[in-house]
KOLROVEX-619231 format. One record per residue (C-alpha): residue in one letter; x, y, z. Coordinates in steps of 0.1 Angstrom, whole numbers, plus 2048, in hexadecimal, padded with zeros to 3 digits. Layout:
<sites>
AXYZ/...
</sites>
This chain:
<sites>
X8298F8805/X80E8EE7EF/X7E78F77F6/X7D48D6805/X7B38CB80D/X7B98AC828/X79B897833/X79B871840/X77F86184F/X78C84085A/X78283787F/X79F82588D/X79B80B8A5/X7C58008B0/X7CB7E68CB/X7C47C78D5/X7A17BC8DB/X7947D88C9/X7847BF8AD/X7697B98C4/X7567D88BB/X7577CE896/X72D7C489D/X7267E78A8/X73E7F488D/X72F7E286D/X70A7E987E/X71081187D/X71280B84F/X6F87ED847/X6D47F2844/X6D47CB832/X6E57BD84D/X6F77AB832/X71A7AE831/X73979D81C/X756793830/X77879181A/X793782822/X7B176F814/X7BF750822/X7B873A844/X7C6754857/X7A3760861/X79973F871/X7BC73987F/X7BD75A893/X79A75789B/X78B77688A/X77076A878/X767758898/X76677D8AA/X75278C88B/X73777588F/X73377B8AF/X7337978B0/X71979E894/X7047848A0/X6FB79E8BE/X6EF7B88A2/X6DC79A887/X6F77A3871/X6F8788854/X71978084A/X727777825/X74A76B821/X760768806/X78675C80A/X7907607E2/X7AA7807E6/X7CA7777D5/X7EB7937DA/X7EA7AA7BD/X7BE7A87BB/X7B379F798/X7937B578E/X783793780/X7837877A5/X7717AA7AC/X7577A8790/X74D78879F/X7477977C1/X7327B37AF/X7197977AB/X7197877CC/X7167A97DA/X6F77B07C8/X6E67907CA/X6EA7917EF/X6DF7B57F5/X7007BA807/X7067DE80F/X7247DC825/X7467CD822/X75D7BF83C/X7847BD82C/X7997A4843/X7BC7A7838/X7D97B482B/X7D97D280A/X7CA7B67EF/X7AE7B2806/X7A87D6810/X7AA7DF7E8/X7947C47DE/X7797D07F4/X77F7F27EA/X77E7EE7C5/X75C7D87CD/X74B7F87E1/X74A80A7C4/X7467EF7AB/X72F7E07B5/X7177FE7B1/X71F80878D/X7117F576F/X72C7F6755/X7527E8758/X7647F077C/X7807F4764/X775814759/X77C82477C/X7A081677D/X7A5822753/X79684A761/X779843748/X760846768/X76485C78B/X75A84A7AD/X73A85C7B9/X72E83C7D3/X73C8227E1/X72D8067FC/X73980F81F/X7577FA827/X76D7EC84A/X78B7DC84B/X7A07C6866/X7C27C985D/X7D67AA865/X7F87B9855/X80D7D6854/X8127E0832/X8027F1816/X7ED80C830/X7CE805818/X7B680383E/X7BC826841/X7C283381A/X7AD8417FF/X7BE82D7E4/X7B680A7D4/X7CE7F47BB/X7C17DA79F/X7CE7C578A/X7BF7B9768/X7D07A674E/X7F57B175C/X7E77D875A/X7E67E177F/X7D6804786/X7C98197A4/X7A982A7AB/X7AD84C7C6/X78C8587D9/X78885E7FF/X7638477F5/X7778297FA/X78B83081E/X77981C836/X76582884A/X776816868/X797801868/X79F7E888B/X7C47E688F/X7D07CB8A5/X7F77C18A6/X7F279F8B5/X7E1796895/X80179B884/X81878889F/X81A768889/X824778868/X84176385A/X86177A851/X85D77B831/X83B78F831/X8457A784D/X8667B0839/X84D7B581A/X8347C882E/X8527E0842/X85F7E7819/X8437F2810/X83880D82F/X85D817824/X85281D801/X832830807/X84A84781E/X85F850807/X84B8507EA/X83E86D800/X85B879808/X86F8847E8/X85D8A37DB/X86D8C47CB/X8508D77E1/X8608EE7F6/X85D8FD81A/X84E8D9823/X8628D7844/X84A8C8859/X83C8AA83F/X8648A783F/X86C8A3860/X84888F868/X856876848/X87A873857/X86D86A876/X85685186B/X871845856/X88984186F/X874831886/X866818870/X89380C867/X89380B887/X8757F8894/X87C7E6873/X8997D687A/X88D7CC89F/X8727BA88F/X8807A4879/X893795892/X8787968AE/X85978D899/X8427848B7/X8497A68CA/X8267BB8CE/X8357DB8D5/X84A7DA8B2/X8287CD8A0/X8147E88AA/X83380389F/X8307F687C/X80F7F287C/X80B816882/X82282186E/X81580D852/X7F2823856/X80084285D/X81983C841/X7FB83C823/X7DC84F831/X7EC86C81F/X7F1884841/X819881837/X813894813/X8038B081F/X80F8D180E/X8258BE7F4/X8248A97D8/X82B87F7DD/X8408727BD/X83184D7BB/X84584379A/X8568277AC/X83381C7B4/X82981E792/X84680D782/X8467F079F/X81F7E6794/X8277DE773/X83F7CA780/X8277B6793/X8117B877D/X8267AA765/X838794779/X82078A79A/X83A7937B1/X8317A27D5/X82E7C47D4/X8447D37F3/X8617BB7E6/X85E7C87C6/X85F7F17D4/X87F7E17E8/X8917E17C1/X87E7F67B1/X8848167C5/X8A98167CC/X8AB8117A2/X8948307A5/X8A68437C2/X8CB83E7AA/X8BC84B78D/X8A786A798/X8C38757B1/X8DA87F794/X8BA89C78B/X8B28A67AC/X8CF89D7C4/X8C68B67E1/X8AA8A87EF/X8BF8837EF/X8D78957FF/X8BF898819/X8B187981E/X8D786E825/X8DE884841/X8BC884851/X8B185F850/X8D4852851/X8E7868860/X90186D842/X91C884851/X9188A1835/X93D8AE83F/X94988B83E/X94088481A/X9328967F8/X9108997EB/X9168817D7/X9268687ED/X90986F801/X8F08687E8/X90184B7E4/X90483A80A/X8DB84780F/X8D182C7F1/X8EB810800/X8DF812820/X8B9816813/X8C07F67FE/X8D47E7820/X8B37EB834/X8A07D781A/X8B67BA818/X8B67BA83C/X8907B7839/X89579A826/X88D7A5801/X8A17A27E0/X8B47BC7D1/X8B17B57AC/X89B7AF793/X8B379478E/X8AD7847AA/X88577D79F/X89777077D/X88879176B/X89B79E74E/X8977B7734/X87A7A871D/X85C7BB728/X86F7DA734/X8627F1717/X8407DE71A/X83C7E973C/X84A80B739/X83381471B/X815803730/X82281B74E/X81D83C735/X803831722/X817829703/X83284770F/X81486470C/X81986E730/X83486F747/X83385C76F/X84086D78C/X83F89079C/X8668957A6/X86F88B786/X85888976D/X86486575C/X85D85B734/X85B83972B/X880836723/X887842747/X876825755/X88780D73C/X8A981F74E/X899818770/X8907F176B/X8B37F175D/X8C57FF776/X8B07E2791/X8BB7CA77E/
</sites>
């Protein structure tokens, strides 16, 4: 086990009704009583948030500042424009209503929005966070984890690139499952993918005597097939909301990697992709990382081995390691076409042309490697887009 220092300051707020202390929340950060409210879609008005968040500020004079211009896969042009609105309204606190896009965006604004050169220079490593505007978030979907982690992604001219500093967890995230009762299929079986992803992106580390962050990862794991596949065939059931929902925090807030070291090439790989391409991220992860899972098992088959038995209970006397190996990535790919995504880069009409674009982008024209269980070279990725083909 590796040395760690863990700290996460997110106040979590999970249930239903508990968005009625957002007033008291937001008042505990602002001294302008000025705050931005982001958000993406009608959804706010529809499930009556913004309704609640006024009225709830109004009890503390809070002034309220919306903006409803998130897109999936945030575009840092959207976020340099917010750095002026946030200035020119002396706004000192910012409100993220949403989904991971949302979350980011408001993330990437904190610290943006105080630094006078190009926000791009945090995301290129040219600059180091050292502030950042106190943010919240409501989370109305289970997915990305971003209302509880230290981590935002951008996207800028098809380059999309993360920023890491506990500066931008929130200091408070409300979780409530009923606000994710109405999400069509589609976006559940994106958002399930994706908590499945950060798992075992997790999960797949050549760190040894990491029993417990094993156990703890097969166990969320498992619950979350199982819950899963519930879900998707239940969509309006609270009890199976909240599962994912929690799991979908818990699965990104970085508790699960303590002691050993994530891999996060799949990750990597799968935003050039939608960079490149626009395509939703946890659908993408649903290609990209059995491609990954075929081609790194052939380096470091043990711990794949594992992941069969455990998570899918693989009889290990029943079958080889590599038959093993084998059934773990079918019935990993199973789960996600029972979710609902596609299987193929194929099946997005993607093909080979910007493979060895996106690979070199990946590296930084081939001068580093991506990954931790397997350290990948641009020509490994051009093998792994290959083999999702």
């Amino acid at each position: 086990m590796q040395n760690f220092n863990y700290h996460n300051p997110a106040n979590i707020y999970f249930g239903q009704g508990e968005e009625k202390k957002v007033g008291q929340l937001i008042n505990q950060y602002t001294q302008s009583k000025n705050v931005l409210v982001l958000y993406s879609g009608d959804y706010i008005f529809d499930l009556n948030i913004y309704q609640t968040i006024e009225e709830e500020c109004r009890e503390f004079d809070i002034n309220l500042f919306k903006n409803g211009d998130v897109v999936p896969n945030p575009e840092l042009s959207l976020i340099q424009s917010l750095e002026k609105e946030v200035i020119a309204n002396n706004i000192d606190f910012i409100l993220a209503v949403g989904g991971g896009s949302v979350i980011d965006t408001a993330k990437a604004l904190s610290f943006g929005s105080l630094y006078k050169g190009d926000t791009w220079d945090f995301f290129l490593g040219k600059e180091e966070v050292t502030e950042a505007l106190p943010i919240g978030a409501i989370a109305t979907v289970a997915s990305s984890g971003s209302e509880m982690s230290n981590a935002t992604i951008v996207s800028k001219e098809k380059h999309k690139l993360g920023v890491e500093t506990n500066l931008i967890i929130p200091k408070f995230s409300i979780l409530n499952p009923a606000y994710t009762l109405k999400l069509p299929k589609y976006h559940t079986g994106v958002g399930v993918s994706d908590i499945l992803t950060h798992l075992l992106e997790r999960y797949f580390t050549r760190v040894k005597h990491v029993n417990l962050t094993d156990f703890l990862l097969e166990g969320a794991a498992k619950s979350l097939i199982i819950n899963g596949t519930h879900l998707i065939d239940d969509l309006e059931n609270y009890e199976l909301r909240a599962e994912i929902m929690w799991t979908a925090s818990m699965a990104h807030n970085n508790s699960l990697e303590l002691g050993r070291e994530p891999d996060w090439a799949s990750h990597r790989i799968e935003h050039e992709v939608s960079g490149q391409y626009g395509i939703v991220h946890g659908e993408g992860m649903a290609v990209i990382f059995p491609a990954w899972m075929t081609y790194v098992s052939k380096f470091y088959p043990d711990i794949f081995v594992q992941y069969g038995v455990r998570i899918f209970n693989i009889d290990p006397f029943a079958y080889t390691n590599e038959e093993i190996i084998a059934l773990g990535i079918e019935k990993t790919r199973d789960f996600f076409k029972a979710m609902g995504m596609r299987q193929t880069l194929s099946d997005f009409d993607i093909d080979q042309t910007h493979f060895e674009e996106m690979a070199q982008r990946a590296t930084k024209n081939d001068s580093q490697t991506v990954g931790h269980l397997k350290a990948l070279s641009a020509s490994d990725i051009v093998a792994i887009l290959e083999l999702a083909l």
